[in-house]
N, C-alpha and C positions, 0 to 999 in steps of 0.2 A: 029754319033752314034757309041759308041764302037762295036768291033768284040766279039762277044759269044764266048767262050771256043766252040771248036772244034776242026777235024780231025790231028790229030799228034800232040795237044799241049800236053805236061809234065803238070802233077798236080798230087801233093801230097794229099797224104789224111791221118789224122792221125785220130785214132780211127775208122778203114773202115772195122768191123769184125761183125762188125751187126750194127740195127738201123740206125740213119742218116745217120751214116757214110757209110753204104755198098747200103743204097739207092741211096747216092751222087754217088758211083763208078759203081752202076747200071746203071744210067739215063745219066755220062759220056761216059760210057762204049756203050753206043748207038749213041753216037755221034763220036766214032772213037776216042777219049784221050787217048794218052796212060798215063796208070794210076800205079803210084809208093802208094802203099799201106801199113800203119804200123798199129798192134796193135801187144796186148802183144799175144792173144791165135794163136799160128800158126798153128794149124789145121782151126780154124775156117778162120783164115784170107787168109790161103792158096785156101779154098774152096769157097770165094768172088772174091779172081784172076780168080780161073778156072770160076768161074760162066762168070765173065766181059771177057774172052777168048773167051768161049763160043757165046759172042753175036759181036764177030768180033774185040774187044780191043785186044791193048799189056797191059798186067798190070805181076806186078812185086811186090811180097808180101817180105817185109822187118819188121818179128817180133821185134818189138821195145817197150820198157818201154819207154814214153815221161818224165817222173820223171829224167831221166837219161840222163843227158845232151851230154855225151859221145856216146850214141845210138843214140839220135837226131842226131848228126852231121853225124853218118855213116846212117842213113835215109836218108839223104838229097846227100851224097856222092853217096850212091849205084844211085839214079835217075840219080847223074851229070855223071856218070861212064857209064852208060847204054844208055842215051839218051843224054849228053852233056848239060841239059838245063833244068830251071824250068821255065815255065808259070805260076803257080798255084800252092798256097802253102793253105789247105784247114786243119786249124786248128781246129779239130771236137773230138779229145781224152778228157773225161770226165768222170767224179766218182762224185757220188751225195754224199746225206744223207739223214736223216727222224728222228730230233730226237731233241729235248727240247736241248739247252745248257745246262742247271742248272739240268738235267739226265744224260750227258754225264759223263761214269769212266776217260777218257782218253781225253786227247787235241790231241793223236797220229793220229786220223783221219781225224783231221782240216789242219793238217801240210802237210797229204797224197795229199788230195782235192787239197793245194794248190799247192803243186808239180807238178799236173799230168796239173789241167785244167787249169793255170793260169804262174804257170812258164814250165811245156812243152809248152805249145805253145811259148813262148818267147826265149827257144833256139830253137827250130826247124825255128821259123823265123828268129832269128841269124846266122845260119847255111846256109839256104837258101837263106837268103836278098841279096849276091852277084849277086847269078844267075838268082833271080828276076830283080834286076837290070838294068841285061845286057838283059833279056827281056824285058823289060818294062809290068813288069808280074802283078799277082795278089795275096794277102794278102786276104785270105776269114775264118772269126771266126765265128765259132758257140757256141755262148753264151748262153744267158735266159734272159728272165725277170727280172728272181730276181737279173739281172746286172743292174736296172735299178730303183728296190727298194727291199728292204729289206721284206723279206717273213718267217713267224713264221716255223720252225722244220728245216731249213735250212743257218744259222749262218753261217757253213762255206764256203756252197757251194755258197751262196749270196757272201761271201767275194771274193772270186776267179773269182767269174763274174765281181765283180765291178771291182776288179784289171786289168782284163782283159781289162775291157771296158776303163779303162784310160787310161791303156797302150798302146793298138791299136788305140785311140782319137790322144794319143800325137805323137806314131809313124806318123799318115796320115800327120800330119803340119810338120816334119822332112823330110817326104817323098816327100813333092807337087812337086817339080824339079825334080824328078827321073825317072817320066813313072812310079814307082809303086804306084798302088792302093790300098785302104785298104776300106773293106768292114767288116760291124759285123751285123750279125745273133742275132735277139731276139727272140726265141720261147715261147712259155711256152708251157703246156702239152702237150708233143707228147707219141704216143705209142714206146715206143723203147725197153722197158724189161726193161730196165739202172735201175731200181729203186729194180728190184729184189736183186741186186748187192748191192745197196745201205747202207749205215752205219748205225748202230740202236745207240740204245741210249749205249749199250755195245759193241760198235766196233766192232761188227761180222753183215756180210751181211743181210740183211733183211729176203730174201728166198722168199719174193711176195712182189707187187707192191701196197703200199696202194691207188693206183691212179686207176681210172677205166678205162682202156685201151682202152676198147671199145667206149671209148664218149669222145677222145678227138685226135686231127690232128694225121692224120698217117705220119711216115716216109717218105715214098712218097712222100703226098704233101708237107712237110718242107721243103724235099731237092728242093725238085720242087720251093721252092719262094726263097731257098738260091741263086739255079743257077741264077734264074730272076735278081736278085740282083748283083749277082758275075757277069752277064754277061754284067749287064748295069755299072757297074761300082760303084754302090750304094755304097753312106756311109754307111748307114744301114738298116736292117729293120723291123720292128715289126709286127711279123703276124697275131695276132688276133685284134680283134676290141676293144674287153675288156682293151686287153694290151694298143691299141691307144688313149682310153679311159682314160685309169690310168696315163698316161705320160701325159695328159691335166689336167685332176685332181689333180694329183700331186701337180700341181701349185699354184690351188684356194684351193682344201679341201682335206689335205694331211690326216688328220684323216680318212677321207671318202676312202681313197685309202689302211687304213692300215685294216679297220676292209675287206673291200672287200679280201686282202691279205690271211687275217687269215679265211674267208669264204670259200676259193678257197681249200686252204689247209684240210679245214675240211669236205669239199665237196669229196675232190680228182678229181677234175675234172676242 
């Protein structure tokens, strides 16, 4: 049975300034990790270090744009600089959307999406893949759903999942000989805010969540099945039933899977 992330292992976390991401560094942060931390807001991300301080962790906030591949690399330096070593590289920086393609003024937000959730993560595991390596560490993506099919008001952000999801498929069979592992996260609606943020059909943030926050998995429990996941060493995994359901369906009545898609979406939940 694999060893669970625990006391003194190094793990990254990018996007760790709210939402999953600062859940993940909370529920580490109880387990004694010491935790190397990036998002862009450095007050907010400063104030998830001190929290994960607070509960007995070393953590270590390193403001970073993942868009920026030059940033990634000193991400992943300042943890080797500090601690000499990565365990855990926990790919969780993301930017949604909520908006019809054939509404959208600009293609400028499809490009951002794919920057951030889909090629950050792939330098930051560039960057890092050495000193996984030499750990015989862990590779843990936090994706969606709509990495697994395509979801109405979200074109780009669908895109950036599925790239993700082939890109970490095809990394794990690259990796089998290595001691590194590669694990990917399927959520769908979690409560995180991330949607407040989100692209409208004019390219300016949303300002609220068309999602109903209150009736669908919290933070918590996500990062709670990612760890499960990350610590058994899981290819991957899908958290809701609906979802497990959709991934069978798929199969036999893909139509049946698309209008359920476009129900979800119209529900917000």
């Amino acid at each position: 049975m694999p060893t669970p992330l625990g006391r003194d292992d190094v793990v990254l976390i990018t996007g760790a300034s709210a939402g999953i991401g600062e859940a993940l560094a909370m529920q580490l942060a109880a387990r004694g990790c010491r935790l190397v931390l990036a998002a862009r807001g450095e007050d907010a991300l400063e104030a998830v270090a001190e929290a994960c301080r607070q509960r007995g962790a070393e953590a270590l906030a390193v403001p970073t744009d993942v868009a920026d591949e030059a940033q990634c690399r000193a991400f992943v330096e300042a943890a080797v600089e500090r601690w000499g070593r990565v365990d855990a590289l926990v790919n969780n920086a993301g930017i949604s959307m909520w908006a019809r393609f054939d509404e959208m003024d600009s293609l400028e937000p499809l490009r951002r999406i794919m920057d951030v959730n889909y090629f950050g993560a792939v330098a930051c595991t560039h960057a890092a893949l050495p000193h996984l390596k030499a750990a015989r560490g862990r590779i843990v993506n936090v994706a969606s759903l709509t990495g697994k099919t395509g979801v109405p008001t979200r074109t780009g952000y669908a895109a950036s999942k599925h790239a993700m999801a082939g890109f970490f498929d095809s990394l794990r069979i690259e990796l089998v000989d290595s001691g590194v592992t590669v694990t990917t996260a399927f959520p769908g609606f979690v409560a995180t805010g991330v949607r407040r943020h989100a692209y409208g059909a004019d390219g300016a943030p949303l300002g609220e969540s068309p999602v109903r926050e209150n009736e669908v998995m919290t933070a918590d429990e996500c990062a709670r099945l990612v760890l499960r996941a990350a610590d058994r060493r899981k290819r991957e995994v899908v958290m809701t039933a609906r979802g497990k359901l959709g991934q069978w369906a798929k199969l036999v009545a893909p139509g049946l899977v698309d209008r359920l898609a476009a129900r979800a979406i119209e529900r917000g939940k």
